[in-house]
TORMAR-958241 format. One line per 4 residues: number of its first residue (from 0); their letters; for each residue x, y, z of N, C-alpha, C. Coordinates in steps of 0.001 Angstrom, whole numbers. Each point is the difference from the previous one (the first is absolute). Example, Ala and Ser with C-alpha at 12.3 -4.5 7.8 and 13.67 -1.06 7.14 Angstrom:
! TORMAR-958241
0) AS) 13190:-5690:7800:-890:1190:0:900:1200:0 | -350:1050:-720:820:1190:60:-770:1090:730
! end
This chain:
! TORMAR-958241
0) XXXX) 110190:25809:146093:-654:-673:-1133:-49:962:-1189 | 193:-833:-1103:637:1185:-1237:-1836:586:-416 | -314:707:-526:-989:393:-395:-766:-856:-648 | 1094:-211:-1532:-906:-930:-850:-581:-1352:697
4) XXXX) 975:-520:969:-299:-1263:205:-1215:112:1307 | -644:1291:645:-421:-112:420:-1883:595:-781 | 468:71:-860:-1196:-40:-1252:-466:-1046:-154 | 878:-925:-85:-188:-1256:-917:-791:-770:1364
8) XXXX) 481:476:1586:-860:-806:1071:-1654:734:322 | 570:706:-455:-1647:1251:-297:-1122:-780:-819 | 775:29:-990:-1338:-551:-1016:181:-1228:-393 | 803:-1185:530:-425:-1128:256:-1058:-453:1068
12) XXXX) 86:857:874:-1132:-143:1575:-1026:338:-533 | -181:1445:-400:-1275:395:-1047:-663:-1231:-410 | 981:-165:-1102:-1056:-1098:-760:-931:-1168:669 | 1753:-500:1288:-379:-1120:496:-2142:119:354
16) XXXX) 253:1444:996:-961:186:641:-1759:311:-839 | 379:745:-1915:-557:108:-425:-735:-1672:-496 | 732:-648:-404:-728:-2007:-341:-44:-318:1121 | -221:600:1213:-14:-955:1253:-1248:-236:352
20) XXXX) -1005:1032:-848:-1290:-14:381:-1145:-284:-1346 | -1191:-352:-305:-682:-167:-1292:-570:939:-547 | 346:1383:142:-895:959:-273:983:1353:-56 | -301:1284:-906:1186:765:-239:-269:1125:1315
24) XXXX) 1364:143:175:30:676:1270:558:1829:-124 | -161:544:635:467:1514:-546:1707:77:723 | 437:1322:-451:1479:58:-304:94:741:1767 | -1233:380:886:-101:201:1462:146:-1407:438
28) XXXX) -584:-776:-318:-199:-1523:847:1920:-195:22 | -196:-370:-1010:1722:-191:-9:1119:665:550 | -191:1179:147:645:860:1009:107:-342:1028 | -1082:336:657:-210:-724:1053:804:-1496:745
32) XXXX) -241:-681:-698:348:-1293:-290:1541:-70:254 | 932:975:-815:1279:82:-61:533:503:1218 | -820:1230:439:247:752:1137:-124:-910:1151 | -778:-1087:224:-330:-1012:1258:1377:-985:311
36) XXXX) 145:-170:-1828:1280:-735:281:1314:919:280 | -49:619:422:1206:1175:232:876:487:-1602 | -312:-605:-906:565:775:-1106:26:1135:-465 | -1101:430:156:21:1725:878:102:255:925
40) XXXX) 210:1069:350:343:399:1236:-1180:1140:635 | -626:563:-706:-671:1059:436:-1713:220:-985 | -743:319:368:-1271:552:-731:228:1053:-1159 | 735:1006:355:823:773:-1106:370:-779:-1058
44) XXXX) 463:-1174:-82:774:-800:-984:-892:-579:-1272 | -1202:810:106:-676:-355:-980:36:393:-1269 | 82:1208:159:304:600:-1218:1144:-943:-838 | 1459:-218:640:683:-291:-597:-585:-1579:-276
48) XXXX) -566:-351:360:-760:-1338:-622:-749:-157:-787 | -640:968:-196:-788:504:-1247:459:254:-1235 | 1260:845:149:774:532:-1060:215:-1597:-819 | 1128:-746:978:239:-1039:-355:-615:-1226:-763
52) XXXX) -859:-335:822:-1607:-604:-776:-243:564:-1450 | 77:973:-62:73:973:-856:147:-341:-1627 | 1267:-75:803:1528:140:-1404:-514:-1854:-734 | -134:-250:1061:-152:-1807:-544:-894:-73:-381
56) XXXX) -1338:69:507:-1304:57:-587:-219:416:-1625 | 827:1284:-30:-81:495:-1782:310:-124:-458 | 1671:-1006:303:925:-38:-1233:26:-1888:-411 | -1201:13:923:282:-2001:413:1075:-957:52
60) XXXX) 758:786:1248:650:-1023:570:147:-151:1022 | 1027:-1445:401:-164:-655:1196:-954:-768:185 | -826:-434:-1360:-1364:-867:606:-1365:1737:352 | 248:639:-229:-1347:1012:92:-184:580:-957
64) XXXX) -1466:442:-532:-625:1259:-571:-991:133:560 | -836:699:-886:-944:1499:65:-1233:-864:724 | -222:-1214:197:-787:-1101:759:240:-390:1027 | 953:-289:143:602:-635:1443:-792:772:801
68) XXXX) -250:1174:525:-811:-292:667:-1088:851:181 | -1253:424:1054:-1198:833:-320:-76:1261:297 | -528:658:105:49:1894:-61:-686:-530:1660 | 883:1332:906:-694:127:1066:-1276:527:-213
72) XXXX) -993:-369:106:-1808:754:82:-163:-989:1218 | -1784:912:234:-759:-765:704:-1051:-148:-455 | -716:-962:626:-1536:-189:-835:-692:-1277:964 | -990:460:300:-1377:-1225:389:-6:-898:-824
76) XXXX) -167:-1186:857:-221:-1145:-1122:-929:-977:283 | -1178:680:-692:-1598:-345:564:97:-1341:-468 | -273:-903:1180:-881:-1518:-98:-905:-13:468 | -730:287:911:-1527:-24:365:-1646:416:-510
80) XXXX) -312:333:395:-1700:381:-368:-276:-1315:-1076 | -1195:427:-436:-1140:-1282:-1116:-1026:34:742 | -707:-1147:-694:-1754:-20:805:-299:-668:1266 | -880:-190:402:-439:-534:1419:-47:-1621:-593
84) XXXX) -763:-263:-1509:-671:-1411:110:-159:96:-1876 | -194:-896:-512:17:-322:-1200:-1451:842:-502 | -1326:76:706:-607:868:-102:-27:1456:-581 | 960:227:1198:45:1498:-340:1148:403:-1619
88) XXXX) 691:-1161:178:772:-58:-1331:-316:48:-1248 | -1302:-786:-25:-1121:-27:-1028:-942:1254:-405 | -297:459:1539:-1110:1016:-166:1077:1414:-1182 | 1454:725:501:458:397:-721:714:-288:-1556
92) XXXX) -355:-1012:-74:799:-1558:-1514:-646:1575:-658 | -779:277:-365:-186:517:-1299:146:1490:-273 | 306:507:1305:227:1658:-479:1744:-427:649 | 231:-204:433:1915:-387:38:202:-312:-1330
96) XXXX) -716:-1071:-959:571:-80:-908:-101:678:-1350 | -1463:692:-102:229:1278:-1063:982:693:847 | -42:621:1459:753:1449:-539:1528:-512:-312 | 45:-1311:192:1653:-216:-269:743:-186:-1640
100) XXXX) -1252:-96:-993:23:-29:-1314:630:1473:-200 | 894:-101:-546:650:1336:-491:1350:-46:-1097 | -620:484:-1322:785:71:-1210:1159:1059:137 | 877:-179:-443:1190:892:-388:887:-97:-1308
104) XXXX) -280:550:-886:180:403:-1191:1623:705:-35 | 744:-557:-598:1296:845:-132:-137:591:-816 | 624:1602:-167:-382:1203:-1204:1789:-479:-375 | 948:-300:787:1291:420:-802:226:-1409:-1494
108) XXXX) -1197:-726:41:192:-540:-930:-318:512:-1399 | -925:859:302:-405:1100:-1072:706:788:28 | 1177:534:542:947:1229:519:1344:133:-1021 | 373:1022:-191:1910:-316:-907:445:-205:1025
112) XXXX) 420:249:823:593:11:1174:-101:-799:1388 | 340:-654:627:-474:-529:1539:1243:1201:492 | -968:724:1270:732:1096:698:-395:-696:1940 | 938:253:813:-262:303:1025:585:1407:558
116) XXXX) -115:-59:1056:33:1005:554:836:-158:1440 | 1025:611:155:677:154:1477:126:792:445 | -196:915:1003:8:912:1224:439:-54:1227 | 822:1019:565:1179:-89:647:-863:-11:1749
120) XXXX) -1018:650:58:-244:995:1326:-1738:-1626:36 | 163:-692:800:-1041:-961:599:-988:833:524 | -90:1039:548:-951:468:567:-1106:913:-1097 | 568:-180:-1335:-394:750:-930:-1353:-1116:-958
124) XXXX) 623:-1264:726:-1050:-1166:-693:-1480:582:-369 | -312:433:813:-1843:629:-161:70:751:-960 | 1208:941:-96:-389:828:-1493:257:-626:-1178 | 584:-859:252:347:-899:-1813:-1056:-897:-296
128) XXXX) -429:-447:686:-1133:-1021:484:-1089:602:-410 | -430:1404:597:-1284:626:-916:441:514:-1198 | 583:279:-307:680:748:-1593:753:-1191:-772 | -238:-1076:-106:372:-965:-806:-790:-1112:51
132) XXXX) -314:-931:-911:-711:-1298:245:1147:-748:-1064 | -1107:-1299:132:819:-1278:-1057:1621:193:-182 | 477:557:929:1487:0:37:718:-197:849 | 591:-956:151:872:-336:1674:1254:855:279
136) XXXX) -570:506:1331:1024:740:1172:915:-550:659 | 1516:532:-287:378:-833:931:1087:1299:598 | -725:139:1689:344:1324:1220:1544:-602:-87 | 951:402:118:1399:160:1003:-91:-22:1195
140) XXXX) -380:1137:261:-24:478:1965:1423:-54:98 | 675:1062:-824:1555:172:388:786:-1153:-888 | 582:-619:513:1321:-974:-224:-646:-1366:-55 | -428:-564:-1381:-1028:-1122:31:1086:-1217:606
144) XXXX) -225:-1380:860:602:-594:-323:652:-814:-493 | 1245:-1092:113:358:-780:-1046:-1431:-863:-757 | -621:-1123:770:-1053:-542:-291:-1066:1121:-1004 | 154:1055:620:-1345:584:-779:91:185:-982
148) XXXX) 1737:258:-640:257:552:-1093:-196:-1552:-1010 | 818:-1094:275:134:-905:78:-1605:-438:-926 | -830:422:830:-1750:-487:-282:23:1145:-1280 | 272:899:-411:-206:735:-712:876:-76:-1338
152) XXXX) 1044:-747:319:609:-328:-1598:-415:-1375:-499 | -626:-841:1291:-693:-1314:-440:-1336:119:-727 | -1018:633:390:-1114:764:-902:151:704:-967 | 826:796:-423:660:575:-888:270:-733:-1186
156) XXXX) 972:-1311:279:-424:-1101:-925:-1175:-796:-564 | -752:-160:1090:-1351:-483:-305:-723:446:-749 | -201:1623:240:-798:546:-614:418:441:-1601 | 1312:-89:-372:732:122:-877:-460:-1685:-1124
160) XXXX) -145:-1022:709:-401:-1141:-870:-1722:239:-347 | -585:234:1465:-1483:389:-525:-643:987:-774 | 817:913:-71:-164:1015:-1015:127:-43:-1378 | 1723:-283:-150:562:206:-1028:203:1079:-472
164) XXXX) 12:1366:423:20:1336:-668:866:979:1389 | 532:1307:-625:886:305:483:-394:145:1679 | 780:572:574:-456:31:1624:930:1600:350 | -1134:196:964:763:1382:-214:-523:299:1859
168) XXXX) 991:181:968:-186:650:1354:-421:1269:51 | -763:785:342:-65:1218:379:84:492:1842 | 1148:1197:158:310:216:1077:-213:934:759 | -104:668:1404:-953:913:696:1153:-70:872
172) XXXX) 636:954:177:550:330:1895:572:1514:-43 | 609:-177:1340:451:1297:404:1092:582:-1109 | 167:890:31:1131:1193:-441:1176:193:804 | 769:-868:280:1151:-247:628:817:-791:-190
176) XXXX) 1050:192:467:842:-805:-38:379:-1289:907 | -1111:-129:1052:3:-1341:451:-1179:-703:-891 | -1137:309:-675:-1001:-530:-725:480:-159:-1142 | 896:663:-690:845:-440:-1355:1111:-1431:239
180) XXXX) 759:446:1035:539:-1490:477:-754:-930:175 | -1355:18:519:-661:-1405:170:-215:-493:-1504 | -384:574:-666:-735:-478:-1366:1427:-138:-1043 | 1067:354:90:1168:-881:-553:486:-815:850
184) XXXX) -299:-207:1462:536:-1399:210:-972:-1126:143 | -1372:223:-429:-663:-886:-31:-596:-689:-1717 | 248:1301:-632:275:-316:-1461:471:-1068:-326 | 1848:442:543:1175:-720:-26:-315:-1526:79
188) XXXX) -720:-224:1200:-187:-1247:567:-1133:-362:-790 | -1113:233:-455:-791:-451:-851:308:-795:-922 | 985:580:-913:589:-167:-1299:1064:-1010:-68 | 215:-49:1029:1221:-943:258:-351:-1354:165
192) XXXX) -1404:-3:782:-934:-1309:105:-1015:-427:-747 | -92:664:-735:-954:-138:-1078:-78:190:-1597 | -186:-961:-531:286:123:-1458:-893:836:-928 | -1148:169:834:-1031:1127:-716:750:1404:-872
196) XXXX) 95:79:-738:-252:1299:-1088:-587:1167:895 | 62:861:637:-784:1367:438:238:1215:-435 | -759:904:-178:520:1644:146:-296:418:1240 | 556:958:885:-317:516:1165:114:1288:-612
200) XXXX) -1440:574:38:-178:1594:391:-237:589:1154 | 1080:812:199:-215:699:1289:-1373:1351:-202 | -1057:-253:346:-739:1037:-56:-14:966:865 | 406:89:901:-70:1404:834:257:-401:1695
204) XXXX) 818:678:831:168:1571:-514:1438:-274:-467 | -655:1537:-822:1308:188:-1237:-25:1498:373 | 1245:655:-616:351:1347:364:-1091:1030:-970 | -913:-640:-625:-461:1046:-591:-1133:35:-144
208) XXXX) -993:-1350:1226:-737:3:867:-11:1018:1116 | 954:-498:680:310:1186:629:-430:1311:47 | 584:420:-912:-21:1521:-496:-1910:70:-590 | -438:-850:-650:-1400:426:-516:-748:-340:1058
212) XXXX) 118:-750:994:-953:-115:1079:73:650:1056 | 1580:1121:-227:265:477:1678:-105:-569:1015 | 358:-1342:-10:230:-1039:667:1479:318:1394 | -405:382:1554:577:974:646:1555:-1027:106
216) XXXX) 863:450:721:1059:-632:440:-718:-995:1315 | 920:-1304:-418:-114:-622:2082:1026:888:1298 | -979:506:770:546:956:1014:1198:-609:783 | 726:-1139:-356:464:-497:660:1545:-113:-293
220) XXXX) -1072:287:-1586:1803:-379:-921:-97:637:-1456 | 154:1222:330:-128:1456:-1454:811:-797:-1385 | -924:473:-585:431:-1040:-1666:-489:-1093:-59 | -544:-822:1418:-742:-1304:-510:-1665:146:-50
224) XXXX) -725:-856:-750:-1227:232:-155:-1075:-1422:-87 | -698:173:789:-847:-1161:188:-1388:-131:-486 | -176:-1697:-1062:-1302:-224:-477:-1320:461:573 | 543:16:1254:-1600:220:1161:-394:1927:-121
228) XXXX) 989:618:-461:381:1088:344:-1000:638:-982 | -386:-1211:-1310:-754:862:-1260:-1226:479:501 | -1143:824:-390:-1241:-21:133:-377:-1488:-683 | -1399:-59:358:-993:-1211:-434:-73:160:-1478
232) XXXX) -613:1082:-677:434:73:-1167:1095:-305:-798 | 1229:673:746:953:-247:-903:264:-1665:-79 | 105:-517:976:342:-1598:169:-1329:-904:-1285 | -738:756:355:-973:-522:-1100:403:-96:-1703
236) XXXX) 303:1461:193:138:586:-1510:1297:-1266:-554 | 1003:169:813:1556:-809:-126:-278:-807:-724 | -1315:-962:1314:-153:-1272:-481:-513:-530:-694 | -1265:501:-136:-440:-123:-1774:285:192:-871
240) XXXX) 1481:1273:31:325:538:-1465:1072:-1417:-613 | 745:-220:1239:666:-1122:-184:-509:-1942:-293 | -1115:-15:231:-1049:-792:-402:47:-252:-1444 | -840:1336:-566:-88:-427:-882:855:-69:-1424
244) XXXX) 1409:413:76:932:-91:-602:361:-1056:-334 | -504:-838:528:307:-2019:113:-1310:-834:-37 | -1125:290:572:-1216:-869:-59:-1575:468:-516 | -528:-218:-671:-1339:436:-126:-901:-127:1539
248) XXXX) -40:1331:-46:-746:-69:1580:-1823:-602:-110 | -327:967:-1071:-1470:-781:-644:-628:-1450:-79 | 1374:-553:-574:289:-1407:-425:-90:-760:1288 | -59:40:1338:-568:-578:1124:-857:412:246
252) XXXX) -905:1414:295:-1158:-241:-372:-804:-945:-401 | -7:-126:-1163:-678:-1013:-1286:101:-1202:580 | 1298:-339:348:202:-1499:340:-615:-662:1768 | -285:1206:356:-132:-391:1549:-1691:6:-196
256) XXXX) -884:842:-767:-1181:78:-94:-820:-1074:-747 | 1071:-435:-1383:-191:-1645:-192:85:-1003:1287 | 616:103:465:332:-1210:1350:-1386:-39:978 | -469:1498:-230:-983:370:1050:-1142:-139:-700
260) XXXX) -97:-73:-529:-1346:-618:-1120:-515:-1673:94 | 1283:-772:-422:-10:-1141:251:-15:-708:1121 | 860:1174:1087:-317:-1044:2003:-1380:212:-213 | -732:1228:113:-1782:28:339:-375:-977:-840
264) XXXX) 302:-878:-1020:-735:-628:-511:-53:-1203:890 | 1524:-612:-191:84:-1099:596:-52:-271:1621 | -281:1222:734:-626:46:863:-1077:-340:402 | -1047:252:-872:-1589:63:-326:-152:-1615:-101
268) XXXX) 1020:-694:-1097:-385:-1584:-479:500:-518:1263 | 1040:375:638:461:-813:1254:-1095:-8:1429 | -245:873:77:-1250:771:1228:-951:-1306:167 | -551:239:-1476:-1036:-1153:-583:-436:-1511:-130
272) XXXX) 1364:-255:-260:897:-1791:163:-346:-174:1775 | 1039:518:389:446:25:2062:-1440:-30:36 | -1180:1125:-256:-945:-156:1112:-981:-1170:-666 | -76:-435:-1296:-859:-1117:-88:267:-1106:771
276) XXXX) 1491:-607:-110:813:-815:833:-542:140:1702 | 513:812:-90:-343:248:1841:-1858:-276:344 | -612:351:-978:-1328:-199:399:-452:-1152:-675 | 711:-1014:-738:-394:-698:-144:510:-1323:946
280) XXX) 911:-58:784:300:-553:1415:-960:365:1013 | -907:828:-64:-897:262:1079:880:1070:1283 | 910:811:-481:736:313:1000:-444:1387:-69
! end
């Protein structure tokens, strides 16, 4: 069987198997799937199914892109718990529903700029997370995939109509040359799917980070150098210096302490309403 034509029985089955069901399935399910029907031959053969999936998924063809189908994760998918009896539903009615009152004030509307932020190393989430607010993260964890990127040039647009003002990425990873490849081939793919306007700054590490932070080599692989590798400080310093080159950091402040002014209020009038109500049912 010639190659190509055994492509073309590849990812016709794919598909078949991907609409065969009502709900998006990951690019493992389908494997699987192929492998049962003997079109593979082996567990090994995944990779090369991946690749493949791949090529179609990004360039959309054959009937696929960056949707077709879902990122392998896992996750709980809580349906249970609630109350015993309509009672007890009542007795909490009024502190469930202040503490659920909660304002959020966007600062990038006051902002020149709408900036996010991407970072290569997932396990680094906690430090961006305390050293940044009002600005969305979005981790890598290595080699993001098609879908994720996919979600990220679709928001990209969005936020580009809700804004209206320039948009500008700011970037965080390793000092290497496999962390430089991720962030031009996910660039690549960004831009390609998305009509958004961006700047991407690579903020660090840079070679002259490096050198001012004495930031050591990875023992593993002399000349490469890793985000995790900075002190706490320095990762700090990076990230704020790079902050505020693009956003008024103050300027959320202000806007989040307005927001917080106004929930306690309307907290207070809501509290007030619920419990007259409730006590005026006799409950």
């Amino acid at each position: 069987m010639a190659m190509a034509k055994k492509t073309v029985i590849i990812l016709e089955r794919a598909l078949e198997l991907i609409e065969s069901v009502p709900y998006k399935v990951s690019l493992r399910w389908v494997f699987y799937q192929l492998l049962q029907a003997g079109i593979y031959g082996a567990k090994n053969d995944y990779m090369k199914w991946k690749a493949l999936a791949s090529r179609y998924r990004k360039n959309f063809e054959f009937g696929f892109n960056p949707t077709t189908l879902a990122d392998d994760t896992r996750a709980r998918v809580n349906r249970s718990g609630g109350a015993r009896n309509l009672a007890d539903c009542l007795s909490s009615l009024v502190s469930d529903t202040v503490d659920s009152i909660s304002f959020h004030l966007d600062h990038f509307y006051q902002q020149d700029h709408y900036v996010e932020l991407w970072f290569e190393a997932k396990a680094m989430a906690g430090q961006f997370k305390h050293y940044t607010r009002g600005i969305d993260l979005i981790p890598f964890g290595g080699d993001p995939s098609i879908p994720f990127k996919w979600e990220i040039a679709k928001e990209l647009e969005r936020n580009e109509r809700y804004y209206d003002k320039p948009i500008v990425v700011l970037y965080f990873g390793d000092h290497d040359k496999h962390g430089l490849e991720i962030l031009d081939s996910a660039e690549a793919d960004v831009r390609s799917w998305s009509n958004a306007d961006f700047e991407l700054v690579r903020c660090g590490l840079t070679p002259d980070q490096v050198d001012k932070y004495g930031v050591p080599e990875n023992p593993a692989k002399p000349g490469e150098y890793q985000w995790e590798a900075l002190t706490d400080a320095a990762a700090r310093e990076i990230i704020n210096d790079s902050l505020s080159e693009y956003i008024d950091v103050d300027l959320i402040d202000t806007v989040n302490n307005e927001a917080s002014i106004a929930e306690d209020e309307w907290r207070d009038k809501v509290e007030t309403v619920l419990t007259e109500l409730i006590e005026d049912e006799g409950i």
